[in-house]
Structures are given as C-alpha cells and as structure tokens.
C-alpha positions as CSV (number, residue, x, y, z in Angstrom):
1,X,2.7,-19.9,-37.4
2,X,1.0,-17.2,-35.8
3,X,-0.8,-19.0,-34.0
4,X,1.2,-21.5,-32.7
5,X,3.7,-18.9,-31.1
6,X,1.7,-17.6,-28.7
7,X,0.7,-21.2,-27.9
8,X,4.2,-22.2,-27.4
9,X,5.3,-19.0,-25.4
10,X,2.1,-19.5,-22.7
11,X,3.1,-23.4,-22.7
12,X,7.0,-22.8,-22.0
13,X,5.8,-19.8,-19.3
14,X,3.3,-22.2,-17.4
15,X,5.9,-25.2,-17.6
16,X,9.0,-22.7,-16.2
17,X,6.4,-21.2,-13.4
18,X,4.7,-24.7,-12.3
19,X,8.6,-26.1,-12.3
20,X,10.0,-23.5,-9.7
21,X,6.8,-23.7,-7.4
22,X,7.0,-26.0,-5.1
23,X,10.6,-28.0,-6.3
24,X,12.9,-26.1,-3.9
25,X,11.8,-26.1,-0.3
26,X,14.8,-24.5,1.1
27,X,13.6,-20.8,0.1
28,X,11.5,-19.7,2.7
29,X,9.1,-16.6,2.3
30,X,8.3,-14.5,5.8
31,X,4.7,-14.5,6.4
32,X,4.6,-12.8,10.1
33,X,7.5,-11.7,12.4
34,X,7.6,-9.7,15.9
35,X,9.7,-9.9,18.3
36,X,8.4,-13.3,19.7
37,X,8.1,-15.4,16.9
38,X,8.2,-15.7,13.0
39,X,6.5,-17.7,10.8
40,X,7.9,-18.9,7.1
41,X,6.5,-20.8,4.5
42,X,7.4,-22.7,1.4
43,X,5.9,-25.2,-1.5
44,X,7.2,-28.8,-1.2
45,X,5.9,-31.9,-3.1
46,X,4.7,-34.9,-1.7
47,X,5.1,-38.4,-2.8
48,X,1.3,-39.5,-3.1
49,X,0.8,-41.7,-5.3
50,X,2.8,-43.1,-8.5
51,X,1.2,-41.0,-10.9
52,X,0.8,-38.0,-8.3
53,X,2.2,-35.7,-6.0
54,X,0.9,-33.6,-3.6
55,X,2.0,-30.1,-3.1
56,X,1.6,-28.4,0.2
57,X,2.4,-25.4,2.1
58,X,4.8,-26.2,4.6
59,X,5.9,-23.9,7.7
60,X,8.5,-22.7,9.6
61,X,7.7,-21.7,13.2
62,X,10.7,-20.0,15.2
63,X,10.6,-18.9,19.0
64,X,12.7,-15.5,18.8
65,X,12.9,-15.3,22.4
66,X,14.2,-17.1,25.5
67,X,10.8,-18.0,27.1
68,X,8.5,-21.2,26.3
69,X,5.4,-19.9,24.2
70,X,1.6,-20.9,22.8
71,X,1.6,-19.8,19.3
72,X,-2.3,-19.8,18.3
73,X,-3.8,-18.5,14.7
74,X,-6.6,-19.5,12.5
75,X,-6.4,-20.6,9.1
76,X,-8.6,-19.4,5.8
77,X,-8.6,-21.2,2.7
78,X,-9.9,-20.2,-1.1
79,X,-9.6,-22.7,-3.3
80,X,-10.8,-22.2,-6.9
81,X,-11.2,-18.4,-5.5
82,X,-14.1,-19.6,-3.2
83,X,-13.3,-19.5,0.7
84,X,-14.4,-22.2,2.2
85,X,-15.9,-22.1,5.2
86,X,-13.5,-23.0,8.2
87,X,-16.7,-22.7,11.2
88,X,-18.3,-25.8,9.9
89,X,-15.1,-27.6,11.0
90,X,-13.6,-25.0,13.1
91,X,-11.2,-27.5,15.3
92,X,-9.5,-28.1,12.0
93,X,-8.5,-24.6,11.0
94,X,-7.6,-23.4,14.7
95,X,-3.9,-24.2,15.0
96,X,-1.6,-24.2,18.9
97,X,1.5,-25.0,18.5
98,X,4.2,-24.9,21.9
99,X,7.1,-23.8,20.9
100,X,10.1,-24.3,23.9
101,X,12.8,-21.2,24.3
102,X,14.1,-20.5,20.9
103,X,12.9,-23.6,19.3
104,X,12.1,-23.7,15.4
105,X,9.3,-26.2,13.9
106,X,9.5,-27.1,10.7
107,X,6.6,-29.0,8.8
108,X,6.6,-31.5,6.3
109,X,5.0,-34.2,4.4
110,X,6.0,-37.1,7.1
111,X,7.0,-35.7,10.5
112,X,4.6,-35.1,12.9
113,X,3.8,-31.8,12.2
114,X,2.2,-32.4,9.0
115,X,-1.1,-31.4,10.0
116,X,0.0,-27.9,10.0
117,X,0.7,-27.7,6.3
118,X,-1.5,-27.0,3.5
119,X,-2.6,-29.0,0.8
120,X,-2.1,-26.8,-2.5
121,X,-2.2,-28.8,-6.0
122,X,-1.5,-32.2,-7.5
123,X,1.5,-32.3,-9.2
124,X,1.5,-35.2,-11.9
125,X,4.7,-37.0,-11.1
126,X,5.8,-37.3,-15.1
127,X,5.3,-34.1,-16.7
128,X,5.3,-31.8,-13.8
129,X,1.9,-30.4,-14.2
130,X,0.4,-28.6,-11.7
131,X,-3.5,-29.1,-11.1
132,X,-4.0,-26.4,-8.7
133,X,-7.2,-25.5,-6.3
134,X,-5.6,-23.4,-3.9
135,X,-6.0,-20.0,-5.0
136,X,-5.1,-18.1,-1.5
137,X,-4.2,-19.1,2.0
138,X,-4.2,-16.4,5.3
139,X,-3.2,-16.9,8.7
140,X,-5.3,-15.1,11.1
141,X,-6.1,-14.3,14.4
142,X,-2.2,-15.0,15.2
143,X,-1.6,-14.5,19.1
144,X,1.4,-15.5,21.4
145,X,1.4,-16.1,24.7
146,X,4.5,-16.8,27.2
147,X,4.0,-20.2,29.2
C-alpha cells in the first residue's frame, strides 16, 4: 500500500496537468507587449490523426496602434532540453508577419497562419496522454516597424 500511493498520487497529478494544457485555447498568456503590438500565446490540440493529436503553440498577434506595421522575430526551440539549431534552416525560424491598423492575428491548426505555431507534443486522442518534446520555446530578436 505504500507503494502504490505515491504511484497513484504522481499518476492522478500528471493526468490533471496533461488535461488542462492545451484543452482550453481561450486563456491566453502575454508573452511581449509595448505600445505597438502584443503578442499571446496558448496550447491547442490538433486533430492529426485517429489515434493522435497534435498540440501546438498557437499565437495571438495584435496591432495596438493606428498605423499598418511589419512585425519580425526569430524563433528558438529546445526540445527534450536540447536547442536545436534554427541557422541550419534559418528561413524557417525567421517570422514577418503585416499586421494592418489595429488588426489581431490569431493562429491555428487550419487557417492560414498555421505556420506561425509551434508544434509541442502528441496527445493520444483516448487517454489524453501527452508525449511531449518541447521543453522551451523563445521569441527573439522581436522588432516592429511602421509601414
């Protein structure tokens, strides 16, 4: 019995945490904000597959002001605590994005945006477990520039 407590208490702990990542895409997190744009992000799952989801980092990109901008940053990845290296494929990881006078972008899995989010785990469609490889994602090099 001693045992199997400690078992069930880390099961019940990484079943609550891998249910509330990713299943409600409406709570946004602020990543960056000045007084041009801000950027949000949140987990949402992907149909993939029928024994599979993916789940990826979608944004939220919002023009604060009233002028058309170029909203440029870089992306780094770690996944299984490694960062991979974004030169060898730089084009990928370099992200512009226009954004009209107060216009918000939001990414998902299906609208043509999707190349902006993030790829974090597989998420087995039945049980809800979570095989994750992201470990850590940054924006960098973030710059705006009125068009």
């Amino acid at each position: 019995m001693k045992k199997t407590l400690p078992a069930i208490l880390i099961a019940f702990f990484f079943l609550f945490t891998s249910n509330s990542m990713g299943s409600n895409p409406t709570e946004w997190e602020i990543y960056f904000e000045n007084d041009t744009v801000k950027i949000e992000y949140t987990y949402q799952n992907c149909d993939f597959s029928s024994t599979a989801s993916q789940e990826l980092i979608v944004f939220r990109f919002t023009n604060l002001n009233e002028n058309n901008i170029t909203l440029n940053y870089e992306t780094q990845l770690w996944y299984d605590s490694k960062e991979i290296n974004t030169e060898h494929n730089s084009d990928e990881f370099r992200k512009t994005i226009n954004l009209e006078n107060n216009e918000i972008i939001t990414t998902n899995c299906e609208n043509q945006w999707k190349e902006y989010s993030i790829f974090s785990a597989f998420v087995h469609n039945e049980t809800n477990e979570r095989y994750v490889s992201l470990t850590k994602f940054e924006l960098i090099n973030i710059t705006t520039k009125n068009d």
